[in-house]
Each structure stands twice: as C-alpha cells, then as structure tokens.
N, C-alpha and C positions, 0 to 999 in steps of 0.2 A: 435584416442586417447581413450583409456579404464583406465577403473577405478576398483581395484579388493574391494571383499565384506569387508573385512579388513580393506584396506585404508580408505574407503569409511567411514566404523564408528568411526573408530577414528578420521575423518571431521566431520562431526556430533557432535560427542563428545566435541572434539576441538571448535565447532564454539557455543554452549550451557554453554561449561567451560566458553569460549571470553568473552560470553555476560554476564553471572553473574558477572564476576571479573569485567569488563569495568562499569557495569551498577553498581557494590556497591563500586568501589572504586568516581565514579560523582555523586554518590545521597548526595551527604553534600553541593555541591556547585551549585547543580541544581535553574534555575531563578536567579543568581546572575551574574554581571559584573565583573570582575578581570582578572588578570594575577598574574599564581601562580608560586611554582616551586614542586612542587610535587611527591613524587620517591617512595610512597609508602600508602595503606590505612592509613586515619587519625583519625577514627573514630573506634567506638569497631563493629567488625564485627564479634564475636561468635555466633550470633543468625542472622537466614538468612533476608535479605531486599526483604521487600517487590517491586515489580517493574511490571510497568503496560507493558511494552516495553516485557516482555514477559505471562503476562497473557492474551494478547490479542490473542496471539501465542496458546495457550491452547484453546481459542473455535474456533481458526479456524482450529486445528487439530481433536479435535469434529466433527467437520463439514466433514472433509474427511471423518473419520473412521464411519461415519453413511451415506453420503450422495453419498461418491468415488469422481471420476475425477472432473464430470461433475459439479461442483458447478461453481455458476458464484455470481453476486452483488446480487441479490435478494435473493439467499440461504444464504448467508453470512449477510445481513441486517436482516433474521429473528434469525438468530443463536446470532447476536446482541443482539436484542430485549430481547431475552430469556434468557441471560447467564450474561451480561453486564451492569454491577449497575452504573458505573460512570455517572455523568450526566454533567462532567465539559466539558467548552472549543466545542473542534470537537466533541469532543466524546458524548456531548448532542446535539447540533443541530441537526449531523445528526442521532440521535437515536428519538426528536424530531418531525423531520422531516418523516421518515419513519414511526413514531407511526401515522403520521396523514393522512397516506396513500401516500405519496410523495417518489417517487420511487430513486434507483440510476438512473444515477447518479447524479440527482438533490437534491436528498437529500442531500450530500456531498457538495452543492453548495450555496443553498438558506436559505439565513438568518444565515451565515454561516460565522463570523469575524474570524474565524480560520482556515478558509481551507485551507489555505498556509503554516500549520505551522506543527508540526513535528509528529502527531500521527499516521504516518500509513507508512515512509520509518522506522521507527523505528521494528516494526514489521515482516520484510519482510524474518528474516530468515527461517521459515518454507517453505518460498515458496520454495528460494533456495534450502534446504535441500531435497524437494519432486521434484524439477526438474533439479538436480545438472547435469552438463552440457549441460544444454537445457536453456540459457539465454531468447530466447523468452518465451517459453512455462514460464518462472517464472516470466518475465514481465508481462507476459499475468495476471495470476494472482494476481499480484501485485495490477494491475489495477484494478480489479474486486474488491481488498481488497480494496486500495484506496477509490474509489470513493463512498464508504458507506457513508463515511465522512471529506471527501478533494476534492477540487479542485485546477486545476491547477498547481500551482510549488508544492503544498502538492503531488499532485499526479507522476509531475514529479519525485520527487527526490523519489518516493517508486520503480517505476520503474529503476532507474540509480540502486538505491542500490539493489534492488530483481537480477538483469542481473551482477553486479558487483561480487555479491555471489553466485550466481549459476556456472560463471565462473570461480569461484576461485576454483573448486573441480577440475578443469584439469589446470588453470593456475597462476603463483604465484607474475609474474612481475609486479610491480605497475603499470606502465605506459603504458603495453598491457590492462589489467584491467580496467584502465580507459578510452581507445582507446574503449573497448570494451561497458564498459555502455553509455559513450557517444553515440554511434551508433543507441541506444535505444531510443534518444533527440530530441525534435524539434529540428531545428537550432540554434534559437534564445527564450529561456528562461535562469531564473536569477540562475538554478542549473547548468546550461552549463557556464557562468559568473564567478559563484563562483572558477568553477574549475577550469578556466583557470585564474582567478587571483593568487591562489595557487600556479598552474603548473608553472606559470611567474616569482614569489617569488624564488619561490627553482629554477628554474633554473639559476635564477642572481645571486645566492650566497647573499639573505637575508637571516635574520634570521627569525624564528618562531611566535618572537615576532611581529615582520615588517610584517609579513605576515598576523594573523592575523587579524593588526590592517586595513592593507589594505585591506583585505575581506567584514572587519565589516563598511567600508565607500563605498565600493564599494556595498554591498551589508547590507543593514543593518536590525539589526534582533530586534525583541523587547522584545526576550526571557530574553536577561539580565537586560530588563528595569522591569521586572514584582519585582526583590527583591532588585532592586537598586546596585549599588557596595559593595560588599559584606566586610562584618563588622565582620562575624564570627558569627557561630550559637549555638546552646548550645550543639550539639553533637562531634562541629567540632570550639576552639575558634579559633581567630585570634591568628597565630604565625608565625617564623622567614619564614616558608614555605608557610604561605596563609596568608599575612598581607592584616590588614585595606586598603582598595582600595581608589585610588582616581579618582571622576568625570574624564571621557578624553573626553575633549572638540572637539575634532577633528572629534569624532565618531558621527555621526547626528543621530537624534533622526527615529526611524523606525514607520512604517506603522503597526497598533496591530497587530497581528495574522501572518505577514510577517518575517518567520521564518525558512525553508526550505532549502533555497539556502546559508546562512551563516552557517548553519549546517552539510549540504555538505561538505562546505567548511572544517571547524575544524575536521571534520573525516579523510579527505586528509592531511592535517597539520600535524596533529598524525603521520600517515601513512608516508609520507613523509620523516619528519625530526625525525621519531625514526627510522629510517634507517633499520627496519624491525627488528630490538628488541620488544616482548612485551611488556614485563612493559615499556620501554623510551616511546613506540608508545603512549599506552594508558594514562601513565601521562600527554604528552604532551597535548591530545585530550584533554583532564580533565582541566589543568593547563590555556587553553583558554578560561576558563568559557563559562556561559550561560547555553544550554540545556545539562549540563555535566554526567549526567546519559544513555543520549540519543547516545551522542558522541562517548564516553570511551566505552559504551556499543555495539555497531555496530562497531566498529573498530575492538574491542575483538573479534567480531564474524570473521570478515575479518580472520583478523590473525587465529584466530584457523583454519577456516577451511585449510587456505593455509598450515600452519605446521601440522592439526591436534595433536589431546590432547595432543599426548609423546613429543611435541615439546614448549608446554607452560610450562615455569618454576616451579618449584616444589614451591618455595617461593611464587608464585602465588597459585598454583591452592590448596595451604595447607592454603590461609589468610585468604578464607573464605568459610561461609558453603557450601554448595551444596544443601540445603533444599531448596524447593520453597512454599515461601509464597503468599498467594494472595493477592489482596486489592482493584480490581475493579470487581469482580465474585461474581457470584451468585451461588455457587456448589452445583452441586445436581449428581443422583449418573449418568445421560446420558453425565454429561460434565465429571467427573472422573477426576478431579484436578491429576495429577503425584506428588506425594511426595517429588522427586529428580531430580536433573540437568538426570543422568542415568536414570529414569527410564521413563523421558520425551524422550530422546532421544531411547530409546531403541522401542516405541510406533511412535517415527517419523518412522525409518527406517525402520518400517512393512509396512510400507504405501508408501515408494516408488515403488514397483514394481505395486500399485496400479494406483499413477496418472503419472509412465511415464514409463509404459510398454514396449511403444517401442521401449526407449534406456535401456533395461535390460534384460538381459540373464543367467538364473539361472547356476549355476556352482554347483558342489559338496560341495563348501564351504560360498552358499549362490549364489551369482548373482556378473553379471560384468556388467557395466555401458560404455556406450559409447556415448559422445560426440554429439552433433547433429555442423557439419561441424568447420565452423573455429570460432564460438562463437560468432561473432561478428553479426549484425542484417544483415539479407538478403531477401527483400521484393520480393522477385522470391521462398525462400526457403518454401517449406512446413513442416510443423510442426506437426505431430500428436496428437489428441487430445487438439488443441491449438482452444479457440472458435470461435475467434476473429484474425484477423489481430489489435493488440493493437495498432497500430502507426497511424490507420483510425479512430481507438477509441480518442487516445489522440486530435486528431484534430478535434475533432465534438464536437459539442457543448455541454454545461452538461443541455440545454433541450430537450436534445434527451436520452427517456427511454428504453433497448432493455431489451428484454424480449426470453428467448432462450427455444424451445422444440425440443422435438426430429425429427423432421422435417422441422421447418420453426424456423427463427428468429422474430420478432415483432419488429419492431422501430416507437417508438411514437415521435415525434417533437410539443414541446407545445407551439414553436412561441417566440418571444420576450417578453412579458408579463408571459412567464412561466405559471404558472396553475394561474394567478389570470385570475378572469369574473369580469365584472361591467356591469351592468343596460345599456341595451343599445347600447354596444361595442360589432362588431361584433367579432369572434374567430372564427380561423382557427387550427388545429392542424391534421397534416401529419401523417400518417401513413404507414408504408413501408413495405412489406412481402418478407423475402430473401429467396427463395426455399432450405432446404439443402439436397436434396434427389434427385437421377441421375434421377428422373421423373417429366413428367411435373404433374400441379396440378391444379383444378379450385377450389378454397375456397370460401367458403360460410362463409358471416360476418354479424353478426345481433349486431347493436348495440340499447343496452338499457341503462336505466339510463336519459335520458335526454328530460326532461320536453315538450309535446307538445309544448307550446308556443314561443319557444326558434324556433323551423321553421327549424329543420336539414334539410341543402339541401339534395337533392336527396334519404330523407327516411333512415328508419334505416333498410335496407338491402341491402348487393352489393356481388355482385361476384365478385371475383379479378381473373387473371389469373397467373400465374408465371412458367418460361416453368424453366427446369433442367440443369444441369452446362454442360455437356457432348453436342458437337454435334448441337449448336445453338446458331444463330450469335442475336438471343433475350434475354436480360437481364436474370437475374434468380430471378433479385427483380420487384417489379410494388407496384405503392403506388397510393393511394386516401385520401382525404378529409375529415376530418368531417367538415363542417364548420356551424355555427348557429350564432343567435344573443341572449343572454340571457335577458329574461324574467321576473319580476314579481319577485325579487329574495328574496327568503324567507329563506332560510338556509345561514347555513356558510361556510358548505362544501357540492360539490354533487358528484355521484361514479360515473361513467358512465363504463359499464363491455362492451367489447369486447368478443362476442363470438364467436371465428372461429372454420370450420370444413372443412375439406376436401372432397370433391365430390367421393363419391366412397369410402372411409375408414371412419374408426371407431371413431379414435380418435377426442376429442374436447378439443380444448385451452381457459383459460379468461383471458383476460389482462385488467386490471382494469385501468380505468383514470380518476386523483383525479384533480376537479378544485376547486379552492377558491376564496366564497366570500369576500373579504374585504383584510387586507394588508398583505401580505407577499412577 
C-alpha cells in the first residue's frame, strides 16, 4: 500500500481542518451532561477558539523540529516544562511532578486524580500525521506522549486513538480501524469495554441515544459531572436544539478523573451512526455531551484524514476561522506558535520524512509513503526507529523509569513505595541495563548522591556486564540493586545521579533518581 505526496497533504490538511471544526463546534457544551440534537455551530465562530487539544500539538512538533526522531518521555517532559502554562487537572500533576524531579512515567502516575482522563488521546494527531501508516511506530509515541501526564486507561486510549489515525492514511473502513487500534490493547481494559459496548449497540439496531446511555453505565465518566446537566451557557442559551437537561438517574455516579474509556466511546458513536457524513458524525459526537470539544474534535480529525480536506464540506470548513489561537503556551520565538490550520500543517509534513524515513521515498513531486504491513499490531514485526516495543511498556509498571541513549536503555524500578524513603525502612530499587549496540559491553556505574549512613549494599561502584543482541544465547539486559536503609533524614528530597560509562569508549550517561521524604 503507498500513499502519493498529494494525497498525503490533503490528509493532513483534512485531519487539522477535522480538528478545529469538531473542536469549536463541542467547546460550548464541554463538562456538561445532556443529550442534544445539533446540526450545525451554535455559537458565533468569526473569531478563532482557543483549544488546548491542539496547542499541545504545537510543542510537541517543537520538539521534533529541534530535537528529530529520537524524542522519547523525558525530551517531551522538558519541552512541557518549558512551553506549557496550564497548571489544571493532568496537566499540573504531572508538570508538578516532573518539576520535582519525578521522572515519566511516574510522573503521569503519582499524585495524579486525573490520569484516566482525557488530556493526552486528545492530542495524538501529530503523532499519526508524522508516522501515517506505521500504527506502531505512532503508538509508540503516543506512549511516550502519554505518560508525561496519564496513566493507565489515560494512556490507553492515546494509544487506540494515535494507531487508529495513523491507520487511517491507508485505511477508511470503520470497523477494520477499530480491528486495528484494538490490536494495540490490553485485553482487558475499560477503552476496549467502551468499544465493544458501542460496536454491540450499532449492531442490534439501537439507536445513538441508547447507546450512549449504555456506554455511560457501563463505563461511566465524571467529565459531565464537572458542569452538571447543562442549563445553557451565555455564548450558547438553551434552545429547541440544546434544551434545559434533566438529572438521568440511571447513569451512576463516576470515579473523578475516570474519563477516557466513555470518551472513546462517544467518538465511535459519532463515527458510527453518522454513517461516515461529517458534519452528522461530529454533531452526533458533540450532541452526547461531556468532553464535547475533545469528542467532535478527534472524530473530525478521523474523518478528515480518511476523505482528506476536498472531501469535508465547504459549509463546514467556511463556518469557521482557521486561525489558531493559544491559551495554554507560553510562545517564545523557539516554539513559533503557526498562525493557521495551513501553516501548521504545512511545518507537520516537513517533518515526516524526518521521523519515518523508512517508510518514505522521495519522488519528483515530493515523496511516497508506504505502509509498514497490514497495520494491525504484530509483536514479531520490526519497526524502524520504534524505541520501544510499547505493548512491554503498557504492561510494566509506571514505577519503572527508562531512560534511553544512544547505546544502552536505563530502566529504574522504584519498588512499591515508588520514590517515598521513611526513617528506617529499608529500599530496594532495580536497575536494569538493555544493551542496544551489536557489542558486547562492560559498564562502569558510580553511584552518588546517597548519604554514607544510609549503608548502600555493596558500595557505590559495580560493573555490569550486557553482552549484544546478535549471536548469543546471554540476555542483552543484566540489572543490580541499590539497596540501603535511610538514615537521619534531614531533607525532603535527595538526588542520587547514576553515572555510567562504557569500558573502552568515550561516552558518559546520568540518570538521576529522585526519592521523597515524606507524603507523596
């Protein structure tokens, strides 16, 4: 399957159009409970909406175009830090978190009532867009996005949706689509739930309504409980098409921040029963309240990229601006805010040939894109410039912190107690060194940071060995121990730096590991 340079931007285009229409026709009814009927913006859209679902999109394209392929959670946590004013919900925790030295993807985890909930599948079409038919390679990243500031079903459903969009540049069928993000899934989480309660709906011949309501009992979300059942707001009153709501008893009260898998859901719904019309798709998404910004807007994206720009209706793509405004950045001139829907898309599509080289082959009239197999996940298949096998990621724990160079991987394990110390309690935390180089290697590890009194077994120096992937029935990973008992404790936080070096070359890595005294 190839994809010519043409096609390819007007997906792009198409899937950047999606998102602003989908994202400013839901921003009036966003955190509200209802059932609408909705066929068209209600609100004055002359002047562009602000929308965080794609400013977050702009520094992680920043991020490529300074940093290339190779970003992973930690390049992405500091490009946060640096660009990223919101301090609400996920979006402060794990900025937080990371400000206090707390790595991915624990930061995403710890102290964190909102990691379930919807700020980082919202996000995910850049990834698609930079590894348009290479579904893993966009999960992969997805992850990395994710887990700055999600865990869990937060993270699942960035992944379903990142693979679901990337797939969509070679494939248009609903239900191969979601055959395919599915494939990306545990077995058993509440975004794999959501969709098959959906897929059940629409195949029994319910309606949209029914569907819904059965998603939101099945899976229930607390996005609509944040503004109540919606009353009407002062940009958007109550009328014959978005009346006064009433309490539905039937729908059980959710878990805060548990909000992921029922948003899932409402983007299928859309999908679904607008029978692959745009505007019906993304009213309907919209018309199901809750994160209705988030919904309508990711949907939009869907669809665009499958018909691309010339296929989204002129009624649409003329109702509203194409300006892009900010509202959680901090611009300066290395992030370089884009002006316009075009002129952000026109800065993506320089940068794919950047992070997926090797499905792309320059042509005379730009480059052709080819597919990486049948799209669907295949944990035999190799992936180029993929960092990670993500599906080993999804399953390990979010106290386990890696840490990627050009040689060796880092995985820190900080134990059940995560980074807290207390007086007296001993602490264990693993350490793991994954070879990525066809050589073997003998490292040298000096650990500092950590308090004589505290009694590190066996000193702060080890040799590791880690022989290479080629040729040898010996692992390529080998891990040891810090283990101590803390001491005398006088601070609130201590650093402890990881210095490795390789026996025989040059290079030197530090992997910093943050423990806390007291609650978190």
């Amino acid at each position: 399957m190839k994809l010519d340079y043409k096609a390819y931007c007007d997906k792009v285009k198409g899937c950047y159009l999606g998102k602003n229409i989908g994202g400013t026709l839901g921003a009036p009814f966003e955190c509200y409970r209802g059932v609408y009927d909705i066929d068209f913006f209600m609100q004055d859209v002359s002047l562009p909406v602000p929308n965080d679902d794609v400013d977050l999109q702009l520094v992680w394209l920043s991020a490529v175009e300074h940093e290339g392929k190779n970003i992973d959670s930690h390049i992405l946590a500091q490009y946060w830090e640096n660009y990223i004013s919101a301090e609400i919900s996920e979006y402060g925790a794990g900025k937080n978190n990371y400000s206090m030295g707390i790595a991915p993807p624990l930061s995403g985890y710890l102290r964190n009532e909102n990691r379930e909930s919807n700020g980082a599948w919202i996000r995910t079409e850049i990834w698609a867009c930079l590894c348009a038919g290479n579904p893993a390679l966009s999960a992969n990243y997805a992850y990395y996005d994710a887990c700055v500031d999600h865990s869990g079903e937060g993270i699942y459903a960035a992944v379903f949706t990142a693979a679901v969009q990337a797939a969509a540049f070679f494939e248009g069928d609903v239900y191969k689509l979601v055959e395919i993000g599915l494939s990306y899934l545990p077995d058993k989480c509440g975004v794999r739930n959501a969709v098959n309660v959906v897929l059940s709906c629409f195949k029994n011949g319910e309606d949209w309504k029914t569907a819904r309501k059965k998603l939101l009992i099945a899976e229930p979300s607390s996005f609509g409980e944040i503004g109540g059942e919606w009353k009407g707001v002062p940009s958007v009153p109550a009328s014959e098409k978005c009346p006064v709501q009433k309490k539905d008893k039937d729908i059980p009260k959710a878990v805060h921040g548990y909000d992921a898998p029922a948003s899932i859901g409402i983007v299928l719904i859309g999908w679904l029963y607008g029978g692959g019309d745009f505007g019906k798709s993304v009213c309907i998404a919209t018309s199901c309240g809750e994160d209705t910004d988030c919904t309508a807007g990711t949907l939009g994206a869907i669809l665009g990229i499958i018909g691309g720009a010339k296929n989204i209706p002129d009624k649409w793509k003329n109702g509203c601006s194409e300006k892009i405004a900010v509202c959680t950045l901090r611009p300066d001139l290395l992030l370089n805010v884009p002006e316009t829907v075009s002129a952000l898309c026109e800065r993506v599509i320089k940068q794919f040939p950047v992070v997926s080289s090797a499905s792309c082959k320059f042509t005379e009239n730009g480059f052709e894109i080819t597919a990486a197999g049948s799209l669907k996940y295949d944990e035999n298949a190799f992936y180029p410039y993929q960092q990670e096998n993500f599906k080993e990621l999804l399953a390990e724990s979010p106290a386990t912190a890696r840490y990627h160079f050009p040689s060796l991987t880092v995985k820190v394990n900080y134990g059940g107690e995560l980074v807290k110390i207390e007086e007296g309690k001993q602490k264990r935390i693993t350490v793991t060194l994954c070879n990525k180089l066809y050589l073997s290697q003998y490292l040298n590890v000096e650990i500092t940071g950590i308090p004589n009194e505290w009694g590190l077994v066996n000193g702060t120096k080890r040799a590791v060995g880690i022989e290479h992937w080629h040729g040898s029935k010996v692992s390529h990973t080998n891990s040891f121990d810090l283990t101590f008992t803390p001491a005398a404790l006088k601070k609130h936080k201590y650093e402890v730096v990881l210095k490795i070096s390789s026996n025989g070359r040059g290079e030197q890595y530090f992997v910093p590991v943050t423990l806390i005294n007291g609650a978190c």
